[in-house]
DSSP file (Angstrom, degrees, kcal/mol; ACC not computed):
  #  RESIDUE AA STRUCTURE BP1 BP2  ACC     N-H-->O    O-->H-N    N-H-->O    O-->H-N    TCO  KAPPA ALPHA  PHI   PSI    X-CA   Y-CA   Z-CA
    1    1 A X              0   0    0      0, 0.0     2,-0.2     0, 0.0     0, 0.0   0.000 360.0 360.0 360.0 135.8    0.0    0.0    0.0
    2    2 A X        -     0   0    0      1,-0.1     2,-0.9     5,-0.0     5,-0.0  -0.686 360.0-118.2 -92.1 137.8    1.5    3.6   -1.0
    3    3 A X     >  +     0   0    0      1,-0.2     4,-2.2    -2,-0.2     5,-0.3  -0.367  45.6 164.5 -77.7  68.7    2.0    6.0    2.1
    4    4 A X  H >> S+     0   0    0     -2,-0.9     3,-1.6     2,-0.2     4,-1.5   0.813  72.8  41.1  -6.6-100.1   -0.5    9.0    1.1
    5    5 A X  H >> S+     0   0    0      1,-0.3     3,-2.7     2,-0.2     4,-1.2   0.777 117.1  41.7 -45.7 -72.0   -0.6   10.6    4.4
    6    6 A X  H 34 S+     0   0    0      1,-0.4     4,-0.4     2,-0.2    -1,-0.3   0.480 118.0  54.7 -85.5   5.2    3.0   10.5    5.6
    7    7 A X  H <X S+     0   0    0     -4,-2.2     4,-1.5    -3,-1.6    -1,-0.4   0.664 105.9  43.8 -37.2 -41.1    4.0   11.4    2.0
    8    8 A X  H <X S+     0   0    0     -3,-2.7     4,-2.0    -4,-1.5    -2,-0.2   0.622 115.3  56.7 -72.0 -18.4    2.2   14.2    1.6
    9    9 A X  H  < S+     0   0    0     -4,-1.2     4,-0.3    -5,-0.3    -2,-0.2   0.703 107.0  44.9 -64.6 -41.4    3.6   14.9    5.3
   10   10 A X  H >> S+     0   0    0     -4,-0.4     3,-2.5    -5,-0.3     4,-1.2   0.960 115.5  49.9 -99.5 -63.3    7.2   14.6    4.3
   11   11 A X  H >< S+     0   0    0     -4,-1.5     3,-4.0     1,-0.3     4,-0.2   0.783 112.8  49.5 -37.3 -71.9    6.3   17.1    0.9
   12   12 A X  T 3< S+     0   0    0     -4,-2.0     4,-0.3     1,-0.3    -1,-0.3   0.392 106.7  53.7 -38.5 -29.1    4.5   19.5    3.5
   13   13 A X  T <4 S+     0   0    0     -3,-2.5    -1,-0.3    -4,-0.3     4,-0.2   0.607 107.9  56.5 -79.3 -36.2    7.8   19.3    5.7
   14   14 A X  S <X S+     0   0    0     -3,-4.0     4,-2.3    -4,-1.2    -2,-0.2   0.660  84.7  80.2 -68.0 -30.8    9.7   20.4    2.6
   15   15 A X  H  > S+     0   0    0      1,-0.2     4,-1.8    -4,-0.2     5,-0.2   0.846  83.7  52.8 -45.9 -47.0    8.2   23.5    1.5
   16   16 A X  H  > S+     0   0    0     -4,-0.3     4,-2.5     1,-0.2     3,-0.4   0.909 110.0  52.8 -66.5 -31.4    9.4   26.1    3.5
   17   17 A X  H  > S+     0   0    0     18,-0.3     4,-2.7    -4,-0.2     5,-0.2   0.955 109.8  46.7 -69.5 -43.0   12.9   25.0    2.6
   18   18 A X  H  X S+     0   0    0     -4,-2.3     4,-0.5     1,-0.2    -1,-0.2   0.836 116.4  48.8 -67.2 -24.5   12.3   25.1   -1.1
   19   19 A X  H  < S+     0   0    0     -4,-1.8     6,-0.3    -3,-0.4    -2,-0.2   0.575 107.8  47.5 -88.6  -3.5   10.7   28.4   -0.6
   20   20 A X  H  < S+     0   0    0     -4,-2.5     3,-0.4    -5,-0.2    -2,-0.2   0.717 113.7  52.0 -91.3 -13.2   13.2   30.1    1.5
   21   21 A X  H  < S+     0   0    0     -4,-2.7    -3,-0.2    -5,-0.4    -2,-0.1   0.854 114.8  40.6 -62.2 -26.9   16.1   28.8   -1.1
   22   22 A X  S  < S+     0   0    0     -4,-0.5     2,-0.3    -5,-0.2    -1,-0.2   0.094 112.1  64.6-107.9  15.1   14.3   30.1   -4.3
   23   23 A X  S    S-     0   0    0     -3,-0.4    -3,-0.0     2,-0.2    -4,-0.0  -0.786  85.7-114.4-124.7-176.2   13.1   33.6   -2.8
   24   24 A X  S    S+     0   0    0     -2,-0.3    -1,-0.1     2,-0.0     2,-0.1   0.611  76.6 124.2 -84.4 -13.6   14.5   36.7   -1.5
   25   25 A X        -     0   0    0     -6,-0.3     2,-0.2     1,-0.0    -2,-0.2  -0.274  43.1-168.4 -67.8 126.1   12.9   35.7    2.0
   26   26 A X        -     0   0    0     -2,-0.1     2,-0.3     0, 0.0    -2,-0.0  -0.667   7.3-169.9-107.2 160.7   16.0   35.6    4.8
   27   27 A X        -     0   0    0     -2,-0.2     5,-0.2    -7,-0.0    -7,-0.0  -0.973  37.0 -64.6-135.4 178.8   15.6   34.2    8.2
   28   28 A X     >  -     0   0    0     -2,-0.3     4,-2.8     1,-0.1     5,-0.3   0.030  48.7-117.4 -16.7 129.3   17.1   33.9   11.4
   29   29 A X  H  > S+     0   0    0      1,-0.2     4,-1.5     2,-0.2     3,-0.1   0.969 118.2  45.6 -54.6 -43.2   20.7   31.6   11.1
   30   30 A X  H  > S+     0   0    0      1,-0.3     4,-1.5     2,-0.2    -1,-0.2   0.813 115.5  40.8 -90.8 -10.5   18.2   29.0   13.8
   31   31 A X  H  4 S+     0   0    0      2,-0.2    -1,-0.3     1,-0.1    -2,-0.2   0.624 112.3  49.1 -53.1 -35.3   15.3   29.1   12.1
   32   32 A X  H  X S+     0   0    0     -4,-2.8     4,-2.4    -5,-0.2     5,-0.2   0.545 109.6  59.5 -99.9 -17.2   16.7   28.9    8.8
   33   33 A X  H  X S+     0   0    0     -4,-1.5     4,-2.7    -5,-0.3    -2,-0.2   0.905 111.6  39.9 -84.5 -40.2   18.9   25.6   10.7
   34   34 A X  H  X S+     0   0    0     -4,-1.5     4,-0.9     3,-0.2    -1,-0.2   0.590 111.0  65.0 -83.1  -7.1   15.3   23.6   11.6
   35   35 A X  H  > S+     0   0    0      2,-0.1     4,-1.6     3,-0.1   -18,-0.3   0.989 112.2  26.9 -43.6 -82.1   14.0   24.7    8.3
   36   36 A X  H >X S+     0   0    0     -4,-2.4     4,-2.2     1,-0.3     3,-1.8   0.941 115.1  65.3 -76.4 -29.8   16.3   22.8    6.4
   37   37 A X  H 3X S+     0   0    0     -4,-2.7     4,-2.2     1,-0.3    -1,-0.3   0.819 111.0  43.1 -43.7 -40.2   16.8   20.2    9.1
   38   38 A X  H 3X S+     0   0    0     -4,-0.9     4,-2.5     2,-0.2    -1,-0.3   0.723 104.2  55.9 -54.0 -38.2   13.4   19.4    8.5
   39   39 A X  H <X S+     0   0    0     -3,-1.8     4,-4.0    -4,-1.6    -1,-0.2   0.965 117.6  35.9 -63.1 -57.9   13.3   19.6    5.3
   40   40 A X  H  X S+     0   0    0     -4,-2.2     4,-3.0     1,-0.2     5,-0.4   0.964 109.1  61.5 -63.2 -34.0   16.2   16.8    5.0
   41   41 A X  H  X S+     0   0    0     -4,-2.2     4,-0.8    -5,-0.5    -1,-0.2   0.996 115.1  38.2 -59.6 -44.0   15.1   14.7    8.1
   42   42 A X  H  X S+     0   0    0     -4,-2.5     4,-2.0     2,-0.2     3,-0.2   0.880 110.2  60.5 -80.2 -15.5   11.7   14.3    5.8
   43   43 A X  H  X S+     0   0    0     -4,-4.0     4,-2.6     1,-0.2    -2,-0.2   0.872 103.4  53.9 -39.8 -50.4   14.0   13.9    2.3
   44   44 A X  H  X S+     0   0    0     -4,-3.0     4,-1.8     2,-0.2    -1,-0.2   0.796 105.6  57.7 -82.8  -9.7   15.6   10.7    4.0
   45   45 A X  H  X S+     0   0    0     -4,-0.8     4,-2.3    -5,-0.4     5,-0.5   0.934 107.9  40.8 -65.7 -57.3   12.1    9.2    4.6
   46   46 A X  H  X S+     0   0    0     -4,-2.0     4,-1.5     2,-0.2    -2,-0.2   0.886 103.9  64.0 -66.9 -14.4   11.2    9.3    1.6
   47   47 A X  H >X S+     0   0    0     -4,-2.6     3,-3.8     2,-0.2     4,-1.2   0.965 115.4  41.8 -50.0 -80.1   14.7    8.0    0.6
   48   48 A X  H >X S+     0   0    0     -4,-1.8     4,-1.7     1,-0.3     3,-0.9   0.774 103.9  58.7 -19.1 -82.4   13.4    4.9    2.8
   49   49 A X  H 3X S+     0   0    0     -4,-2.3     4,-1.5     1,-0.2    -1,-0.3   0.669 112.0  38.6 -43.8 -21.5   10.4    4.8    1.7
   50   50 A X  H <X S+     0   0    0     -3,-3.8     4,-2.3    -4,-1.5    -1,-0.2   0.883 115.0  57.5 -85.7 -40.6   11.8    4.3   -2.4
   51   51 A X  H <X S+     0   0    0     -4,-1.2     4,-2.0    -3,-0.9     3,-0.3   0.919 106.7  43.4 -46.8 -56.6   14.3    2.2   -1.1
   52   52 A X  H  < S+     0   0    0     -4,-1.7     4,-0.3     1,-0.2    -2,-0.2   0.847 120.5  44.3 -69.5 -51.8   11.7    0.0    0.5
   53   53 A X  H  < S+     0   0    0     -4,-1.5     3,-0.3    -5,-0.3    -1,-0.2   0.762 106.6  56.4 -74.9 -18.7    9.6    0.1   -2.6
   54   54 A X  H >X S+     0   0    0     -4,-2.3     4,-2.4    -3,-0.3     3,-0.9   0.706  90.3  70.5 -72.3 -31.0   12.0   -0.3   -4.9
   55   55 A X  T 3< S+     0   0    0     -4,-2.0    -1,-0.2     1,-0.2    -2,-0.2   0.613  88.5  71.0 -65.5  -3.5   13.4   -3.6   -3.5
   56   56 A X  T 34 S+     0   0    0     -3,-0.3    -1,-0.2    -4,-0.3    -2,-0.2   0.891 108.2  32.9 -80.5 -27.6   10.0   -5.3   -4.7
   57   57 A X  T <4 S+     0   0    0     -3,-0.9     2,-0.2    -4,-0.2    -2,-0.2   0.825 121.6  30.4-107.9 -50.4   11.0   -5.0   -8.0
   58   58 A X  S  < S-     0   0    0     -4,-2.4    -1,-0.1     1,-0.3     5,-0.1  -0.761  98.1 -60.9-112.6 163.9   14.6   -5.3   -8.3
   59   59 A X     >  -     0   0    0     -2,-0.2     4,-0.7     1,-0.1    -1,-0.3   0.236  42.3-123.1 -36.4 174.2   17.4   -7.1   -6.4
   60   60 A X  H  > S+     0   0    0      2,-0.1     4,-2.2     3,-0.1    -1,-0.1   0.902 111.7  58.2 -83.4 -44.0   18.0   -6.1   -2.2
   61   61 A X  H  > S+     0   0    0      1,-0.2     4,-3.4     2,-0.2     5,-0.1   0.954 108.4  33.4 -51.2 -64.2   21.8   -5.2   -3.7
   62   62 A X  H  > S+     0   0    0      2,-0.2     4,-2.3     1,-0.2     5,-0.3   0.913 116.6  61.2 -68.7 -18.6   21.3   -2.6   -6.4
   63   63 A X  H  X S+     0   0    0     -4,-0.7     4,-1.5     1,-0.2     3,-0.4   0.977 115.0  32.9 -49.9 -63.1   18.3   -1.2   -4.3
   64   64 A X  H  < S+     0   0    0     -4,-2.2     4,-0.2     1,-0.2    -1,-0.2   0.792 118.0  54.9 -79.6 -28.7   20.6   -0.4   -1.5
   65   65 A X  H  X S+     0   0    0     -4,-3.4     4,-1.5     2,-0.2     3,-0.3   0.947 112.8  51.2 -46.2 -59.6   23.8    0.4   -4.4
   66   66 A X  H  X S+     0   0    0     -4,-2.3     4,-1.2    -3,-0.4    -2,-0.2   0.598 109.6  44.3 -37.6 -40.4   21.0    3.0   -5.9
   67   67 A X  H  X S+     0   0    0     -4,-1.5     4,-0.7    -5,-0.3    -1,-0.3   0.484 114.6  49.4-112.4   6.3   20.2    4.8   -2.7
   68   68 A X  H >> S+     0   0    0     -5,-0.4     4,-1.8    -3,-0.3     3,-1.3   0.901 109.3  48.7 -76.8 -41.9   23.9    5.1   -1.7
   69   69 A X  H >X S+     0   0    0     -4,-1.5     4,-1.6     1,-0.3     3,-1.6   0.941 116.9  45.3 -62.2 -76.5   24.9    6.5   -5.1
   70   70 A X  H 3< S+     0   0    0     -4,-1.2     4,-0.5     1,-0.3    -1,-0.3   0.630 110.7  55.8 -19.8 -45.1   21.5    9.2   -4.5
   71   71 A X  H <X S+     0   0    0     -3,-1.3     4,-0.5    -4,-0.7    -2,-0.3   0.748 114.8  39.1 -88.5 -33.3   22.8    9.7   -0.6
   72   72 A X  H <X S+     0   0    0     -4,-1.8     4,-2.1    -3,-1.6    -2,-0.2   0.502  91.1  86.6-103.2 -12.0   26.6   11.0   -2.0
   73   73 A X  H  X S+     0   0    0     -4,-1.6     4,-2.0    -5,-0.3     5,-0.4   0.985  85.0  52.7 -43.6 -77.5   25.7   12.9   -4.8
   74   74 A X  H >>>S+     0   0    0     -4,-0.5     3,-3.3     2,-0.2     4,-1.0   0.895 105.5  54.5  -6.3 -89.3   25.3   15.8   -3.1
   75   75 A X  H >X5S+     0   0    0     -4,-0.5     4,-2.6     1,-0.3     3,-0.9   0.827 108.4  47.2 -33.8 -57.7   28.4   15.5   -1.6
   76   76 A X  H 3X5S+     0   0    0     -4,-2.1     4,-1.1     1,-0.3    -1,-0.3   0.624 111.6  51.2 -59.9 -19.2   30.4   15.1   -5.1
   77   77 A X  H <<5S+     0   0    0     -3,-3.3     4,-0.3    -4,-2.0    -1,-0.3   0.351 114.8  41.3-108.1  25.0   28.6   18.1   -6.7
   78   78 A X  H XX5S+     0   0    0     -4,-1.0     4,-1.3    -3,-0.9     3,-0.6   0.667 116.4  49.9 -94.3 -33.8   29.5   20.5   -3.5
   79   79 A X  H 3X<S+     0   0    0     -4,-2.6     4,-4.9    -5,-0.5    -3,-0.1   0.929 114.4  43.2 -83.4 -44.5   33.0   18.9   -3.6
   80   80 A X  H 3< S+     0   0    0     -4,-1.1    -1,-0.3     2,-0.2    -2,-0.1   0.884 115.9  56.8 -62.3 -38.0   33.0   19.8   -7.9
   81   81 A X  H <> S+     0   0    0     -3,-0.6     4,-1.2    -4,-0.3    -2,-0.2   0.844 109.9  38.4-146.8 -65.6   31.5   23.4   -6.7
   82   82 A X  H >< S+     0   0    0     -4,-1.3     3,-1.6     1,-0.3    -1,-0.2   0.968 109.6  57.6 -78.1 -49.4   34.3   24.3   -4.4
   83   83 A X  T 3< S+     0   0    0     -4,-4.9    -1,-0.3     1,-0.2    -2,-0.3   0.693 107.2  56.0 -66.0   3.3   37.1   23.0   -6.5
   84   84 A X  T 34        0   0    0     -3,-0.2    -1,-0.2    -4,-0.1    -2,-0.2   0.817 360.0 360.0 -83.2 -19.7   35.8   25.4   -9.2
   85   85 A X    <<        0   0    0     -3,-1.6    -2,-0.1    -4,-1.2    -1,-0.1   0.259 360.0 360.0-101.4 360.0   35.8   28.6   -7.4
């Protein structure tokens, strides 16, 4: 069964970060720190939650290869970001 509610929960948890990164809107340095925390603490649910659906269909290995690869991206394009500047 697909999680509706705590999917729409984890979206709902994400907005304000996705609209104070694309607007002109500043906040407080702790405000702005549970913002995004929030935003990522519900980003790695749903990571789970694809992970978890995605093993039904394909092997347990590349599920879990897939969502590492997804979990370090990030990292490698901040890491390309700063060796550019």
């Amino acid at each position: 069964m697909f999680p509706r509610i705590p999917l729409a929960m984890c979206a709902v948890a994400a907005i304000p970060a996705v609209v104070l990164r694309f607007s002109e809107l500043s906040a407080s340095p702790v405000a702005t720190m549970l913002i995004f925390g929030t935003a990522v603490g519900a980003a790695s649910f749903v990571l789970a939650w694809a992970a978890e659906a995605v093993r039904k269909d394909i092997s347990g290995a590349l599920a879990v290869a897939l969502l590492a690869l997804v979990a370090v991206l990030p990292e490698y394009a901040s890491e390309t970001v700063v060796e550019h500047t």
